[in-house]
N, C-alpha and C positions, 0 to 999 in steps of 0.2 A: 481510388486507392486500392491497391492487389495487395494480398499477402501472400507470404512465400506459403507452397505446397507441404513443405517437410519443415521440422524446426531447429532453427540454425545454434550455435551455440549460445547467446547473447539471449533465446528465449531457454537456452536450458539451466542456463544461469539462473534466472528469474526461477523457474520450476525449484531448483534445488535450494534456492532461499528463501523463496514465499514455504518449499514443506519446512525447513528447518526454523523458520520464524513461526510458524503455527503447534508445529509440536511442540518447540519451545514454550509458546503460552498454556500449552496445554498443560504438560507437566506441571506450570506452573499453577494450573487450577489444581492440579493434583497433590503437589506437595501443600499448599496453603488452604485447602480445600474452600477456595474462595474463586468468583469469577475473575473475569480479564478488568479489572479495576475499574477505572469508568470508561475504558472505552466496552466493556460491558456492563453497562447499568441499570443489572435486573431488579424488578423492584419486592420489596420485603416480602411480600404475599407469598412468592417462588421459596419455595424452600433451599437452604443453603447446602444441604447433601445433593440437589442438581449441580450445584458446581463439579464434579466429578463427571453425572453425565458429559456439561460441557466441554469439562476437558479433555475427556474421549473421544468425541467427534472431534477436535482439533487435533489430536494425534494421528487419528485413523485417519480424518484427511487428507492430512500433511505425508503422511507414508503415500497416501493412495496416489498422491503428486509424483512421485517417483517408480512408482511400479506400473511398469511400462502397462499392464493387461489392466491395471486399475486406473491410469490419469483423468480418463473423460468420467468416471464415476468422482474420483477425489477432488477434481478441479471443481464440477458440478452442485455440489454436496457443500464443499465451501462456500462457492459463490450464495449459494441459498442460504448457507447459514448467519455468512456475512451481512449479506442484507437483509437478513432479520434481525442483528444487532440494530444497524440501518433505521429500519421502517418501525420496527415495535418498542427500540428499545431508546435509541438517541433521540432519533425527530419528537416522540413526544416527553420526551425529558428537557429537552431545549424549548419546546414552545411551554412547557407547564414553569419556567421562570424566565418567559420574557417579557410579561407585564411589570417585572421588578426590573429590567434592563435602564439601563438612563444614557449610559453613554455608548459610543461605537464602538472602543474595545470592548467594552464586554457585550457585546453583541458578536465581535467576532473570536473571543475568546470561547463564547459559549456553543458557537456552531461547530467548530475547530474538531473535536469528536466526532462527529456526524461524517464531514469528508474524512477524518484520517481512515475511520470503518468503514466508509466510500472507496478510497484509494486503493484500499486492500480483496474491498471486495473485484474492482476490475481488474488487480492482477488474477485473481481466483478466474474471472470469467473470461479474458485473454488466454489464459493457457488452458482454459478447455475449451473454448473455438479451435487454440491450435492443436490441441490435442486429436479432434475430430477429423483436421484439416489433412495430418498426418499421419490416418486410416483410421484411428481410434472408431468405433463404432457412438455416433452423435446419439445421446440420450433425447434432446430435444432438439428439433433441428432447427428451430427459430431463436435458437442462441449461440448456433456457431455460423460462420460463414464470412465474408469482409465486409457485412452491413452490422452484424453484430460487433465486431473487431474496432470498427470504427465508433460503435457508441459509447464500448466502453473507454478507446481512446479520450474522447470530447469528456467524457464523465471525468477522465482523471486528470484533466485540461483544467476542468473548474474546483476537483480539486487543489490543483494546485495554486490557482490564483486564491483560493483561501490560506491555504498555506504560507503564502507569500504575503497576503493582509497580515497575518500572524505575526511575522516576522517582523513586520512596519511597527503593530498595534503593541507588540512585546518586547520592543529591540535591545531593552535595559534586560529583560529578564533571557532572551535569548545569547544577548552576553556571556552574560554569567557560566552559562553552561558551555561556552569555548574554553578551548586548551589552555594553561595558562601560558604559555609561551609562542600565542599569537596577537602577533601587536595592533592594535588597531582596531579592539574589540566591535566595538559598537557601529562602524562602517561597516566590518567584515557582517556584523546584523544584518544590515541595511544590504548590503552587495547579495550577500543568499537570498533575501529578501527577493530581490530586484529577480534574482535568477529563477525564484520558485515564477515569480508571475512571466518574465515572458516565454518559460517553458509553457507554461498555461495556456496562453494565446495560441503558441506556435501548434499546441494541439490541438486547442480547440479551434483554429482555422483550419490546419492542413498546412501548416506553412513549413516546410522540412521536419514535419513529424517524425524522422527517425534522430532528425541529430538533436531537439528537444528534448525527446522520452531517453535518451543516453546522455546528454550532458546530465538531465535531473537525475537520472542514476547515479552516477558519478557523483554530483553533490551530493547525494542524500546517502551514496555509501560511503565517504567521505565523514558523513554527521556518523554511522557505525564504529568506524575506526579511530575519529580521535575525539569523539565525545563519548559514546555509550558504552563503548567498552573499557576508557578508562575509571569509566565512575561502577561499573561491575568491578574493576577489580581495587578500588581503594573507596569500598562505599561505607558509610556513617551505617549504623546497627540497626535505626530504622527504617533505612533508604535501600533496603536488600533487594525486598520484594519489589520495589517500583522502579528499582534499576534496572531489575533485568527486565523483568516488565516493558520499559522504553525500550530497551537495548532489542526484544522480537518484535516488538512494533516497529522499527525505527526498521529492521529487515526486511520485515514483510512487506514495509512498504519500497523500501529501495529496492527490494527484488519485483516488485511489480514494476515499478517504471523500466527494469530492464527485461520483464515478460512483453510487455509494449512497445521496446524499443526490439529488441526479436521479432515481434509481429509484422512491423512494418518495411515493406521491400522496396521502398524508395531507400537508395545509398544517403551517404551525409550529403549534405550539399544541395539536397534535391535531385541531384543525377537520378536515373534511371539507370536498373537491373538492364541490362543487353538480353536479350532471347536468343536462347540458343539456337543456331543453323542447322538446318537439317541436310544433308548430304545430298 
């Protein structure tokens, strides 16, 4: 699997949503002076005036995503930060209650965290491979290249086959949260459902990996437009904060599937890019 040299629009897309979706929460550490809810879930001992640091490095890196002289340092800086939500802060909150688990939703209710700050962190480390790819000067050179590009694909492969467990495991409560004026709620569950896991697959094999990472774009910018910004703007008084909350998750992560879907220089279909003729 080749990636493109330069970054085409489809990964600038991704860039300019994954920074708008991170400042977003940033701010949002800021005005509530609280972390990223539970998909940050720092434990009590951390003092709660660090919410502010937090939310500065989300701002700062989320600009540093778009300023062309800063992307390999902002993309960089995210990714690590990400996966220290990841590593320090989900994985052992999810194993410190799963001796209380009994059934398989909430086993997969309870992981669901862990990939969504997975998901986000490989758009973070996608666009600064491509950042490097596209002259940027590489901070570490064993995270950019199309061996790195590919891991983080596979990584958000299995993200999404979690995602798409979710969907199955929660289909009543995934309802709930469609438009009301889509008929056939709880299929339409079931159908996202279906679409989170064989986007999954198709990543995590290689199997038309760019028309995967773009359809899951499209549905998951799809979940932005008629789910999370309707409930941003007709939210109940104590549903402010974790509206909008959803509403830059729910970005960051659809802008990463289409940082991933930019990365990858197989056309739809599986065709192959033509090489250009030399005179």
């Amino acid at each position: 699997m080749h990636v493109e040299t330069t970054e085409g629009p489809v990964a600038s897309l991704g860039r300019v949503g994954l920074a708008a979706g991170m400042m977003g929460l940033g701010v949002l550490s800021l005005i509530y002076a609280s972390y990223t809810l539970q998909w940050e879930p720092v434990p009590a001992f951390i003092p709660a005036k660090a919410a502010y640091l937090s939310g500065a490095i989300l701002i700062l890196c989320g600009a540093g995503l778009v300023i062309p002289r800063l992307r390999a340092w902002g993309g960089l800086v995210l990714m690590a930060f990400l996966a220290l939500w990841v590593v320090a802060l989900k994985i052992p909150d999810a194993v410190a209650v799963m001796p209380k688990i009994t059934k398989l939703s909430s086993f997969i209710g309870t992981i669901l965290g862990i990939f969504e700050d997975l998901g986000m962190t490989c758009g973070a480390w996608t666009l600064y491979a491509l950042a490097a790819k596209a002259g940027d000067k590489p901070l570490i050179n064993g995270l950019t290249g199309d061996g790195a590009i590919r891991i983080a694909r596979i990584l958000f492969g299995i993200a999404c086959i979690e995602y798409g467990a979710a969907h199955y495991a929660y289909a009543d409560f995934t309802a709930a949260m469609e438009p009301g004026w889509l008929p056939a709620k709880l299929a339409f569950a079931y159908i996202t459902g279906t679409g989170h896991l064989l986007a999954g697959i198709a990543l995590i094999t290689g199997v038309l990996p760019r028309l995967a990472a773009t359809l899951e774009a499209v549905m998951m910018s799809s979940f932005v437009l008629f789910v999370h910004i309707p409930m941003v703007m007709h939210p109940k008084p104590d549903d402010v904060h974790l509206n909008w909350t959803l509403l830059f998750v729910a970005t960051s992560l659809s802008s990463s599937a289409w940082a991933i879907a930019g990365a990858m220089k197989d056309l739809p279909w599986g065709l192959k890019a033509a090489s250009p003729k030399t005179p």
